[in-house]
VEXDREN-2710 file (C-alpha; in Angstrom, 1 decimal):
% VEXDREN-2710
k/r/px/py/pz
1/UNK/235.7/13.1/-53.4
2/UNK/233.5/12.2/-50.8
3/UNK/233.9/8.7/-50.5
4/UNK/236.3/6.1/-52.1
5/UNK/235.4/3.6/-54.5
6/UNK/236.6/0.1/-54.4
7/UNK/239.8/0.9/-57.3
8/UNK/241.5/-3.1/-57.0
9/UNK/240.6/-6.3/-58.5
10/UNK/239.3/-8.8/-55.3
11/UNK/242.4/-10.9/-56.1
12/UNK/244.7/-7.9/-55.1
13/UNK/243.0/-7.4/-51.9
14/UNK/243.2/-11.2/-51.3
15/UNK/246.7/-10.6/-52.0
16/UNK/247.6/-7.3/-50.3
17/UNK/245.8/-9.1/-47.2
18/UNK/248.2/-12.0/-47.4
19/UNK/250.9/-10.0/-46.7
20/UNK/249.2/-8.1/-44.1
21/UNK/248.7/-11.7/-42.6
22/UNK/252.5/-12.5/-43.0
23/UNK/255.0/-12.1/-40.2
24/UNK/257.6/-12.1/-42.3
25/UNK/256.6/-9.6/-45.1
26/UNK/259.4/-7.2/-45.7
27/UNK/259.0/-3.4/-45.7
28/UNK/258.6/-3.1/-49.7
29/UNK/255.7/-5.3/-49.7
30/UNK/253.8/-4.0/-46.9
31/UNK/254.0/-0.3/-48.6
32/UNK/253.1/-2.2/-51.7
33/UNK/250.0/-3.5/-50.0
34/UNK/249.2/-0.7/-48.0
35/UNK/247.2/1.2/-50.5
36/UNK/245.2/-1.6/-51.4
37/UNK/244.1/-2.1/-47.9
38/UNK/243.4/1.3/-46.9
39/UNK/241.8/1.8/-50.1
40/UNK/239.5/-1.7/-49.7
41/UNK/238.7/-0.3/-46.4
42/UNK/237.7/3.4/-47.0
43/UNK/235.5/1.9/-49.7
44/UNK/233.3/0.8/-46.8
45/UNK/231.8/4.2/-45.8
46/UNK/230.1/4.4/-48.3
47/UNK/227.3/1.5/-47.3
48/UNK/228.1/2.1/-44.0
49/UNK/226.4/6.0/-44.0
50/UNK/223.8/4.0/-46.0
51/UNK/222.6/1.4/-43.1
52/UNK/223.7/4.2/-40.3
53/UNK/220.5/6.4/-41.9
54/UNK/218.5/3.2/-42.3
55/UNK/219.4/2.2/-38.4
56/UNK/219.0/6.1/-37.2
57/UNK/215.2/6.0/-39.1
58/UNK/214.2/2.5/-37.3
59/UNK/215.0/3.8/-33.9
60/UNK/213.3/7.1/-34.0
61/UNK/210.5/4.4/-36.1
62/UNK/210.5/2.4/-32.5
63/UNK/210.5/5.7/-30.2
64/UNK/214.3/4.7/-29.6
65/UNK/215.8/8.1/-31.3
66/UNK/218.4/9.2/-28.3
67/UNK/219.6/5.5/-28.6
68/UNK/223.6/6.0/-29.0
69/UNK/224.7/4.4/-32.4
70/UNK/227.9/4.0/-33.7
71/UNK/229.6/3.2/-36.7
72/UNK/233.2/2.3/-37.3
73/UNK/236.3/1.1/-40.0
74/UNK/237.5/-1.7/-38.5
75/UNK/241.0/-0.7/-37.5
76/UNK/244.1/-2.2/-39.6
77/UNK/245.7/-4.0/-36.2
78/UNK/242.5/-5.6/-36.0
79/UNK/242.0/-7.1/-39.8
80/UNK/245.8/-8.3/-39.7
81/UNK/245.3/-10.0/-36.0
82/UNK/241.9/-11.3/-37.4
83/UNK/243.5/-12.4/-40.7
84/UNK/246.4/-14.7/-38.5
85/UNK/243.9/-15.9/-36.3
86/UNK/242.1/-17.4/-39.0
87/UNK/244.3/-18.4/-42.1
88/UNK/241.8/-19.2/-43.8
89/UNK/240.0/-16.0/-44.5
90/UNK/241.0/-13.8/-47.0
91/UNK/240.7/-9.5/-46.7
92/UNK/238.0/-9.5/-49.5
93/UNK/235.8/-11.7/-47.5
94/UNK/235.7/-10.3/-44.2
95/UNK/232.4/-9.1/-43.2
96/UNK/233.1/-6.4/-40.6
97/UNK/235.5/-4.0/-41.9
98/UNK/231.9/-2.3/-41.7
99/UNK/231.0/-2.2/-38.4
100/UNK/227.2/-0.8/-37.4
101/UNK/226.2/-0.5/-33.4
102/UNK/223.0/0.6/-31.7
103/UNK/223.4/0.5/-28.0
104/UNK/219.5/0.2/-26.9
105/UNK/217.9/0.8/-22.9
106/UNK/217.3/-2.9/-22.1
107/UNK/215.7/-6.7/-23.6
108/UNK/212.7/-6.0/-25.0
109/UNK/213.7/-3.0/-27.1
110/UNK/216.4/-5.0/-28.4
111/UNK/214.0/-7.4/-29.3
112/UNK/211.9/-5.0/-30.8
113/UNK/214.8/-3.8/-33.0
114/UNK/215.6/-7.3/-34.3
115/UNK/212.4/-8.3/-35.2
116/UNK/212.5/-4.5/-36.8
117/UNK/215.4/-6.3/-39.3
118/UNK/213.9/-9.9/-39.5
119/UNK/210.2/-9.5/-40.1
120/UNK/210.2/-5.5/-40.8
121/UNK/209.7/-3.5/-44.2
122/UNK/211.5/-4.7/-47.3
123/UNK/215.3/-4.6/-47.2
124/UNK/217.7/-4.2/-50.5
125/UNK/220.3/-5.2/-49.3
126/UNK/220.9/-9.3/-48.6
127/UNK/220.9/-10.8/-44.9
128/UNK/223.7/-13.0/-45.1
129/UNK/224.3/-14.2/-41.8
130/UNK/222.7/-13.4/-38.3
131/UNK/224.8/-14.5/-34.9
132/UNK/222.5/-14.1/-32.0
133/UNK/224.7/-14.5/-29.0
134/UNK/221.9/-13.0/-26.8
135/UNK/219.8/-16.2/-27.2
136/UNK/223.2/-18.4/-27.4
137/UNK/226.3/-16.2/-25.2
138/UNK/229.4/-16.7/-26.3
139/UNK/231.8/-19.2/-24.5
140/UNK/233.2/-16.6/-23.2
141/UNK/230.4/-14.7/-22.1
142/UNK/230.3/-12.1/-24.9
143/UNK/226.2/-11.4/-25.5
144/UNK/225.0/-9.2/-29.1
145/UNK/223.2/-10.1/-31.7
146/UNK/225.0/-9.8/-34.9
147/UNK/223.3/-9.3/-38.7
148/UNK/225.7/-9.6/-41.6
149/UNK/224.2/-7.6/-44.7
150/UNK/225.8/-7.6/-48.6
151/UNK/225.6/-4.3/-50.1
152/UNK/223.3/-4.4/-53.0
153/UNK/222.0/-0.9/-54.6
154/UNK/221.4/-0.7/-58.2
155/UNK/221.9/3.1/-57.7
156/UNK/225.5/2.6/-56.4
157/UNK/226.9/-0.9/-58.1
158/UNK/230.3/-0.1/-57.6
159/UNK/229.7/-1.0/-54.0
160/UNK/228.2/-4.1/-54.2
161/UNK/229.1/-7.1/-52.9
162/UNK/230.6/-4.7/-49.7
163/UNK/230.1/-6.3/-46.4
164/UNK/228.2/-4.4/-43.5
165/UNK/228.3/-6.1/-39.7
166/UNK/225.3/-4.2/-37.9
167/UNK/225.7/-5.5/-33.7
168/UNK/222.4/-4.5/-31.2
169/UNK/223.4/-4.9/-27.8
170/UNK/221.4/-3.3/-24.5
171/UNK/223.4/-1.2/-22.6
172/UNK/224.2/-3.8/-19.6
173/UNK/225.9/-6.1/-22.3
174/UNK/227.7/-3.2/-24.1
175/UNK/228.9/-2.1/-20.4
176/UNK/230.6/-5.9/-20.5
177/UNK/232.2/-5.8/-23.5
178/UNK/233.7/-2.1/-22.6
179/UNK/234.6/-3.3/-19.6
180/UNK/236.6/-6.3/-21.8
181/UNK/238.1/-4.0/-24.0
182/UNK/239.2/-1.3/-21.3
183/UNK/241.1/-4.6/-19.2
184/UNK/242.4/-5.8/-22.3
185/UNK/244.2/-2.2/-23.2
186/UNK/245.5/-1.7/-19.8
187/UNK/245.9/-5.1/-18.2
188/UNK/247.8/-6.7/-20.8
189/UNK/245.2/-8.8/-21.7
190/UNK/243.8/-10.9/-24.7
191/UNK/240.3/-11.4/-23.8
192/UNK/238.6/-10.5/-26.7
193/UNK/241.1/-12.4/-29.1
194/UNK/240.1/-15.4/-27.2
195/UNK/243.8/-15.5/-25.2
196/UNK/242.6/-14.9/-21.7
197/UNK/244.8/-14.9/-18.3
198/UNK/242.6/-17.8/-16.7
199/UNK/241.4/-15.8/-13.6
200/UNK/240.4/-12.5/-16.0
201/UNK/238.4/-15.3/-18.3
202/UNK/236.4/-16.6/-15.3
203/UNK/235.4/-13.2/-14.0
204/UNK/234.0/-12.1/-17.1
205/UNK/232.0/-15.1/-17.7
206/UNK/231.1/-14.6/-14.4
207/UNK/230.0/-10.8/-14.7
208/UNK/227.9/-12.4/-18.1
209/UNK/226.0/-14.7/-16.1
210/UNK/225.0/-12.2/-13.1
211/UNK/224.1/-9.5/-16.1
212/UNK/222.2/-12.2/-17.8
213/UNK/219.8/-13.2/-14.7
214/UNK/219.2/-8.9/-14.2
215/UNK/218.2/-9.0/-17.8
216/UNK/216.3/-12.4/-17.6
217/UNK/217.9/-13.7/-20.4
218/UNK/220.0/-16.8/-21.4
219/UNK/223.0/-17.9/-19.5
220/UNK/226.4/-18.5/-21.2
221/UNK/227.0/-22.3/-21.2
222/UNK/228.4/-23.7/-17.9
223/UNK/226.0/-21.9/-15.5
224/UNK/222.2/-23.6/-16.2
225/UNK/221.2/-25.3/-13.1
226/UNK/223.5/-23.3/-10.7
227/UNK/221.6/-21.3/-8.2
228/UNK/221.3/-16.9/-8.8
229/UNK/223.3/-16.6/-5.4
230/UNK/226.0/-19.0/-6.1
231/UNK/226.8/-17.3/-9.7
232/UNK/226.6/-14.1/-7.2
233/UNK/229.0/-15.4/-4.6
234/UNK/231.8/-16.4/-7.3
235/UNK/231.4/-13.1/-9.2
236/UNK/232.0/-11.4/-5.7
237/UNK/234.8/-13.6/-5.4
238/UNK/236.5/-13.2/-8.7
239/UNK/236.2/-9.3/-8.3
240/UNK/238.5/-9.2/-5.0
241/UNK/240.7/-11.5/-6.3
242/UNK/241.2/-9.3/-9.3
243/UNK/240.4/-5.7/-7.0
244/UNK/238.7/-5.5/-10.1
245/UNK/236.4/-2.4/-9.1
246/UNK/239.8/-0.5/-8.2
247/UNK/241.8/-1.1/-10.6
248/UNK/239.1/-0.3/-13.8
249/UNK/238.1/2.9/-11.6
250/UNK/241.7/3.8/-12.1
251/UNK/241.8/3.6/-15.7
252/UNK/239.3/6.2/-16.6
253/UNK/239.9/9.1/-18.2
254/UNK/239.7/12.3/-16.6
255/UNK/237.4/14.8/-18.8
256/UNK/239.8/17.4/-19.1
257/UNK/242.3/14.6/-20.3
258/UNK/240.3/15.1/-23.5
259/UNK/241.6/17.3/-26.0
260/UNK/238.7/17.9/-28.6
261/UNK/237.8/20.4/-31.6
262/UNK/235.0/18.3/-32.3
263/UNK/232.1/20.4/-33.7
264/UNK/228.2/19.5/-34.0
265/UNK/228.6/19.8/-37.4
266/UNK/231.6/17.5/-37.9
267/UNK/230.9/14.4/-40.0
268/UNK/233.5/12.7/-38.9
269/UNK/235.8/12.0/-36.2
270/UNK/239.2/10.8/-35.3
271/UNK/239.4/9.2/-31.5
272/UNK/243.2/8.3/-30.8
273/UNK/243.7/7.2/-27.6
274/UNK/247.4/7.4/-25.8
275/UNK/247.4/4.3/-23.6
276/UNK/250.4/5.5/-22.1
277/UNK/249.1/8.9/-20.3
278/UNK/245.5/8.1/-21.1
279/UNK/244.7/11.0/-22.7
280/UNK/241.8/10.8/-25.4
281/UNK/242.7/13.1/-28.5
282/UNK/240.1/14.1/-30.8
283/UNK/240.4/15.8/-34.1
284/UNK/237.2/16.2/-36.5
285/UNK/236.6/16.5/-40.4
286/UNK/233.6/18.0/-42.5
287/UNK/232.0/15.6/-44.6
288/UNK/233.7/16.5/-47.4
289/UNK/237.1/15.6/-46.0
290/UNK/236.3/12.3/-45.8
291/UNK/239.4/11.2/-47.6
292/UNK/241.6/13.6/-45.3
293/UNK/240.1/11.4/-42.3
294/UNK/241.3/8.3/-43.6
295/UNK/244.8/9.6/-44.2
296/UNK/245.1/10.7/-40.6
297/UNK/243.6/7.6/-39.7
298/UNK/246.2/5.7/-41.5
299/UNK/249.2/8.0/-40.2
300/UNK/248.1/7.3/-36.5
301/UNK/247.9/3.6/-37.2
302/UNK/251.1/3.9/-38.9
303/UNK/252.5/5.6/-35.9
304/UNK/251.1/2.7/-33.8
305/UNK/252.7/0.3/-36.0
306/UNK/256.2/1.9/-35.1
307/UNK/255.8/1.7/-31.6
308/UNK/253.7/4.3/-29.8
309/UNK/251.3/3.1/-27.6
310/UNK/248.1/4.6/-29.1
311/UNK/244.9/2.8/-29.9
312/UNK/242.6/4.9/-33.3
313/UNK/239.5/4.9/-34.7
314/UNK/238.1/6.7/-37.4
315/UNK/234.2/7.3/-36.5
316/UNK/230.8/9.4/-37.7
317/UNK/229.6/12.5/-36.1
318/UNK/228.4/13.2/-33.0
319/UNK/229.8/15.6/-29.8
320/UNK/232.2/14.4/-27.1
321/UNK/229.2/13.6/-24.9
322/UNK/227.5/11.3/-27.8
323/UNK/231.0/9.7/-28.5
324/UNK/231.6/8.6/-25.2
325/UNK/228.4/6.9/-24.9
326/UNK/229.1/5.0/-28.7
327/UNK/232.8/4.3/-27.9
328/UNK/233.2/4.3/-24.3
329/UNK/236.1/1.8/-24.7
330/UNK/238.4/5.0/-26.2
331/UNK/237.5/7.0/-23.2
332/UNK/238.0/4.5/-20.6
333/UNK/234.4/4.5/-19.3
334/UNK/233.6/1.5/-17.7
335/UNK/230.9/3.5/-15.0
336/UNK/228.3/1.5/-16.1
337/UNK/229.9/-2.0/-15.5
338/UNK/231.1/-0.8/-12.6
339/UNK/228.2/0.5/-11.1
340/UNK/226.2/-2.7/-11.8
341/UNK/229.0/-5.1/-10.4
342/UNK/229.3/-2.9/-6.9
343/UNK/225.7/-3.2/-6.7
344/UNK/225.7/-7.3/-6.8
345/UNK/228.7/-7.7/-4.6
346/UNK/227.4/-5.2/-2.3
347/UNK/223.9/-7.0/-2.2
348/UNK/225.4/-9.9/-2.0
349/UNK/227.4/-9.3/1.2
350/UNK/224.6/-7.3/2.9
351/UNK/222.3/-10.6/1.9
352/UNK/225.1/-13.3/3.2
353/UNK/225.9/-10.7/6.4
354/UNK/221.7/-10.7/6.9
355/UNK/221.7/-14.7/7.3
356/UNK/224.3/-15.0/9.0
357/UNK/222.9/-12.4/11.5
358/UNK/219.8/-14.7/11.3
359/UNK/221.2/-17.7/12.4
360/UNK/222.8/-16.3/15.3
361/UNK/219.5/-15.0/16.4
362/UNK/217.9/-18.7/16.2
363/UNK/220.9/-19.9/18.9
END
């Protein structure tokens, strides 16, 4: 079988997410629980290969077709921290076990590509929610716009009601929130479950608010009225407090850390990432083995779960090249962010070094 069908009553995924939620569930329940969940969540492909065609179609549509798009299962560390952190969400409600990304050259494509969704051709399935935290960033600097669908197909009715979360970023704000993700992996951080070390929380606001004024777009709160090279100077500041450009260039991945039998053909993929060695290992599936995926996917999380330090994701097609430019998190490619921040500090200096050369001049 292809893909899963949803096989439990939305009261037993309420309740098998409960005990994900609980600290104190014993073994028998969780492996009570754990088919439920895995099953709730495989059931997700399904609409998710639906609104990855329906994406892939509107970017080739806009003259966006190399645009890098990705699509994941939310991973099971991630529903049961989501889960605690709010208690009063349930499993069957949760909107982005589906998760949908286009990553898109810069602000007025994106634009282009929302209005696509807003104003475009008629949709089946029902907008439920949009979160547009490109217009309104994040307190803590996070930038994406956000569309929560409900799967509705009279073709397919055993899937409705399914939640899909499709995110558009450019490729500047998807460079900050890799950037986020790599610290939080190897730094011992929190950032993106909103527990940040203090100085690592300024910085990335920081970062937000220099990337915003490159884009000419809307400042996270806390930085309207406060002048371009004053955002500049703190970034600049921040970063060698943090020696943050030596110490992300150190986590990347070397390419022939990569152990791959992806093929071209491969519908699926799973990314497992040792955080430990950093090695990236990456094993594929046909489209048919969808429900082979998932089991591997589970064993590695289940592996995790016991103590290995490795970080999985179960993701669709694509080559090594096209998977490190949807998940460059799981490869430890923060280039991009990198690049971009050297560039402001490095203006920055030669500008402050420039005036101060100036002045001397004038005496």
């Amino acid at each position: 079988m292809a893909f899963q069908v949803p096989q439990y009553s939305r009261r037993q995924v309420r309740l098998a997410g409960d005990v994900l939620r609980d600290d104190e569930a014993g073994f028998d329940a969780i492996a009570r629980a754990m088919p439920i969940i895995n099953n709730w969540r495989s059931s997700h492909a399904y609409p998710l290969n639906t609104f990855q065609a329906t994406l892939r179609k509107r970017l080739r549509g806009l003259g966006m077709e190399g645009a890098p798009v990705g699509q994941r299962l939310k991973r099971l560390p991630s529903i049961a921290a989501k889960l605690r952190r709010f208690p009063s969400m349930s499993l069957e409600r949760m909107q982005d076990i589906a998760g949908l990304r286009a990553v898109v050259p810069g602000m007025r494509r994106l634009e282009s590509l929302y209005s696509s969704y807003l104003g475009g051709a008629r949709f089946l399935h029902e907008l439920r929610n949009v979160h547009n935290y490109v217009e309104n960033p994040k307190a803590d600097g996070y930038r994406s716009i956000h569309l929560i669908y409900r799967y509705v197909n009279p073709r397919a009715p055993q899937y409705d009601g399914l939640h899909v979360e499709l995110q558009l970023r450019t490729k500047m704000q998807h460079a900050w929130a890799t950037a986020v993700e790599t610290v939080d992996t190897f730094a011992k951080q929190a950032i993106k479950a909103g527990r940040p070390d203090p100085q690592w929380a300024e910085f990335f606001k920081l970062a937000s608010a220099a990337f915003a004024i490159s884009e000419k777009a809307p400042l996270p709160a806390g930085f309207h009225g406060e002048s371009v090279e004053s955002i500049h100077e703190r970034l600049c500041e921040a970063e060698a407090a943090l020696n943050v450009l030596v110490r992300l260039r150190g986590f990347s991945v070397a390419a022939n850390h990569i152990h791959s039998t992806t093929r071209s053909s491969a519908a699926y993929h799973l990314v497992v990432l040792n955080t430990d060695d950093r090695m990236v290992n990456i094993r594929s599936f046909a489209g048919d083995r969808l429900d082979d995926a998932a089991e591997a996917y589970a064993a590695a999380e289940e592996r995790a779960a016991k103590g290995e330090p490795l970080d999985a994701v179960l993701v669709a097609g694509g080559n090594v090249d096209q998977l490190r430019k949807a998940y460059p998190n799981y490869f430890l490619d923060a280039s991009l962010f990198l690049s971009r921040l050297q560039r402001i500090c490095v203006g920055h200096r030669d500008t402050a070094q420039a005036r101060v050369l100036k002045a001397g001049a004038r005496r």
